[in-house]
C-alpha positions in Angstrom: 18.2 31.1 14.3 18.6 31.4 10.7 16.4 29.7 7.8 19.1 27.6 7.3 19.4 26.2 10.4 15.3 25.8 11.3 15.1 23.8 8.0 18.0 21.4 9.3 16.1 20.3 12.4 13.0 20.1 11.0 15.1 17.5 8.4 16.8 16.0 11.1 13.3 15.2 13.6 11.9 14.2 10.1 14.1 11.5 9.6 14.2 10.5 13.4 10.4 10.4 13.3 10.8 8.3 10.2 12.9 5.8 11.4 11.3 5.2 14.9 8.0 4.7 12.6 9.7 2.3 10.4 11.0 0.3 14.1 7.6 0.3 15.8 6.1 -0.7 12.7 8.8 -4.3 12.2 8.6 -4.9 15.8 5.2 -4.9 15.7 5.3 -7.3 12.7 7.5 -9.9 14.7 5.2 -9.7 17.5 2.1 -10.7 15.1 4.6 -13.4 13.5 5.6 -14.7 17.0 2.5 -14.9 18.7 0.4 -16.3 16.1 3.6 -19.4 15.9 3.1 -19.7 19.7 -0.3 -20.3 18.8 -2.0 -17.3 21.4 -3.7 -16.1 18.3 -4.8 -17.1 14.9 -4.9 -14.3 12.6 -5.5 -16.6 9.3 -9.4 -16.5 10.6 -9.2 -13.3 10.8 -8.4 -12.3 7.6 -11.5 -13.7 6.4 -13.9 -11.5 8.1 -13.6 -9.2 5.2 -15.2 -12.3 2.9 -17.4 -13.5 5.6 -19.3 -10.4 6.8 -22.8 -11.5 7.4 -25.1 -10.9 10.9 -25.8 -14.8 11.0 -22.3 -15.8 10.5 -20.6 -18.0 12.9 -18.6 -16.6 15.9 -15.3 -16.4 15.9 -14.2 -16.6 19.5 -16.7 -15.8 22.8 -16.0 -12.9 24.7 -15.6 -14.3 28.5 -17.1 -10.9 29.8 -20.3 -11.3 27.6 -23.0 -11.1 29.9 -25.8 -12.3 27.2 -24.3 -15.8 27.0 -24.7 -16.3 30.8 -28.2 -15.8 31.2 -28.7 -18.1 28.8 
């Protein structure tokens, strides 16, 4: 195989990598926009994790396989 050729697939799996990127990356999008209008997840609360960082802020959601908050 010449030069020539090696450089055209490594073009060619470039762009193929590229674009399955580019459809994992939009369907994972829609899933985000779909669940969180379903209402499985709110991801507005989220969001402000990065404001509200603090060790004595509130929960945002129990974990059900907390052990801690069943001794209680």
């Amino acid at each position: 195989m010449s030069s020539v050729e090696l450089e055209q697939i490594r073009v060619y799996l470039y762009l193929i990598g590229t674009g399955l990127a580019i459809v994992i990356f939009y369907y994972y999008i829609i899933y985000l926009y779909r669940s969180e209008k379903k209402g499985k997840k709110d991801y507005e609360k989220y969001g402000s994790l990065a404001l509200d960082d603090e060790l004595d802020s509130k929960i945002l959601e129990e974990n059900p396989n907390n052990n801690m908050s069943k001794k209680e």
